[in-house]
N, C-alpha and C positions, 0 to 999 in steps of 0.2 A: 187088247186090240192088237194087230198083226202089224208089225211095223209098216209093210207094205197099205196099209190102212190107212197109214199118218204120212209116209213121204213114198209116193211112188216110184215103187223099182226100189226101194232101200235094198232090200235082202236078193236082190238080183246074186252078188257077188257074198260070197261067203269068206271067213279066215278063222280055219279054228284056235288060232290065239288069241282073238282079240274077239268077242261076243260084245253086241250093242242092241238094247233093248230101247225102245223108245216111248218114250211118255207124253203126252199133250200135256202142259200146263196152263190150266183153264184160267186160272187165278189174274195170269197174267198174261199178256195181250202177245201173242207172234213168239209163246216162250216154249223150248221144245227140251225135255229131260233125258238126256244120252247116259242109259247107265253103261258104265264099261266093266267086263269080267274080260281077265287074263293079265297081258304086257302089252306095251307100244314098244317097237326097235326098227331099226333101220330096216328089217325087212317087211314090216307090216304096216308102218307109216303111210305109205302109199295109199292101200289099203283104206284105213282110217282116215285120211285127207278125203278122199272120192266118195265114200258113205257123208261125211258129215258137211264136205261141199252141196249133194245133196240135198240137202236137212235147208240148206242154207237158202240155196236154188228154189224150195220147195214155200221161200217165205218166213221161215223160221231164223232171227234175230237176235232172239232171247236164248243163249245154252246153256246151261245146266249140265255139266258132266258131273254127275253119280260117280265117285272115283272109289268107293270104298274095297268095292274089288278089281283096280285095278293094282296089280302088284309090282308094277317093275316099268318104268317111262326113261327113255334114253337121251341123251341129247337133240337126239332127232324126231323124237315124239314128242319134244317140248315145242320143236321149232314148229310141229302142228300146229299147236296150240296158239304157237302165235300167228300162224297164216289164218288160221280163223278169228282170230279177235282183228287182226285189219281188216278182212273181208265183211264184218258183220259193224263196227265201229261206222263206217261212213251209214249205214243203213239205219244208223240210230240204235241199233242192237249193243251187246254187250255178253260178254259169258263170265261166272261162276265155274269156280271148280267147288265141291261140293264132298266132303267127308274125306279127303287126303288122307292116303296112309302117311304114317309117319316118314318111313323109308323113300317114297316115292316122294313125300314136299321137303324131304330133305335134300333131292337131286335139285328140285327150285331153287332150291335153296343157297343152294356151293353154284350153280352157273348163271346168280342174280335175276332169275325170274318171278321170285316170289311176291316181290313189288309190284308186279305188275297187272298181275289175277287177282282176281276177287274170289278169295277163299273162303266155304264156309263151315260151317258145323251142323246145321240143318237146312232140310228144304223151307222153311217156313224164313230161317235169313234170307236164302235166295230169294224169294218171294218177293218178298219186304227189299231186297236191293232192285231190284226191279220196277219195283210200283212205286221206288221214293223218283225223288226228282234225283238222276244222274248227277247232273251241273251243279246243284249243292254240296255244302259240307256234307256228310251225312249224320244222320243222327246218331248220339252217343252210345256207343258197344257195351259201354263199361254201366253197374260192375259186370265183370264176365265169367266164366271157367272154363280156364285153358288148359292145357296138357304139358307139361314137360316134356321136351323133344327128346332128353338122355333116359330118364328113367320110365316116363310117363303117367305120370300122377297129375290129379287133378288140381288147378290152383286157383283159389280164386282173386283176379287181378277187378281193382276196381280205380284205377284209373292206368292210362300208357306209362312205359315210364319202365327203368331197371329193378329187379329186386332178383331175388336169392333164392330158389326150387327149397321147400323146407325139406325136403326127402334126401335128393343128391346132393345139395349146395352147390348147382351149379350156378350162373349167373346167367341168369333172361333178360331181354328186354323185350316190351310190347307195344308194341305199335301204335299210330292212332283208328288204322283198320283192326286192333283185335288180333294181329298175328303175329307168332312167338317168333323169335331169333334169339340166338345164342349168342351173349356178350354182352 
């Protein structure tokens, strides 16, 4: 379906760095799936704020950004990210980032944004954070498999908590949401 399909005027404005494909997600109620192909940077930031302000304008509360291709978010493409989680927050919404490269949740990561996204590993997490109850605990991740941030190998953590990558011996810790930090 044509994104102009799902939020009128989306593809008015175009940015060949930054491609945004959009997906209705049925499953869940006002929930709209932004896959991103390219970079976010201070020159196309813009850009990407006005498309997905859109999105937003158009009733859509629920995001989902598909991040698996994107490759490269700047400090200023973060500070998106968080202009749309206040915007969508008082609406009862919420967004998900969704298959993080590595490189790119590591920028989260060093300028303490990681805390504060809801990161997943699949659409079907998304889904399920979604349709749980917000305002609750959430329900338990673990056990889980995660990736090593240095080497990237697969671990499986079955509860939060420190332990030792058996591949690199580096030192992880896990979170109570399921997501990896170094130390």
């Amino acid at each position: 379906m044509p994104n102009n399909d799902i939020v009128a005027g989306f593809d008015d404005e175009k940015d060949d760095s930054l491609k945004i494909k959009l997906e209705k997600i049925d499953e869940a109620p006002r929930c709209l799936m932004l896959t991103l192909t390219g970079y976010i940077d201070t020159y196309n930031s813009n850009f990407f704020q006005k498309r997905v302000q859109k999105a937003i304008e158009g009733g859509f509360v629920r995001l989902i950004f598909h991040c698996s291709g994107l490759n490269y978010v700047s400090s200023t493409g973060i500070g998106s990210f968080t202009t749309f989680l206040k915007a969508v927050k008082p609406q009862g919404g919420n967004l998900v980032l969704l298959e993080v490269q590595p490189k790119v949740y590591e920028v989260f990561q060093l300028l303490g944004f990681s805390q504060f996204f809801n990161i997943r590993d699949s659409l079907a997490d998304s889904v399920l954070f979604f349709n749980s109850d917000q305002t609750q605990d959430k329900p338990s991740l673990f056990p889980k498999v995660v990736s090593c941030p240095i080497c990237y190998k697969k671990l499986k953590a079955v509860k939060p908590g420190r332990f030792r990558c058996s591949e690199c011996k580096s030192i992880l810790a896990i979170d109570e949401g399921g997501q990896v930090l170094l130390g």
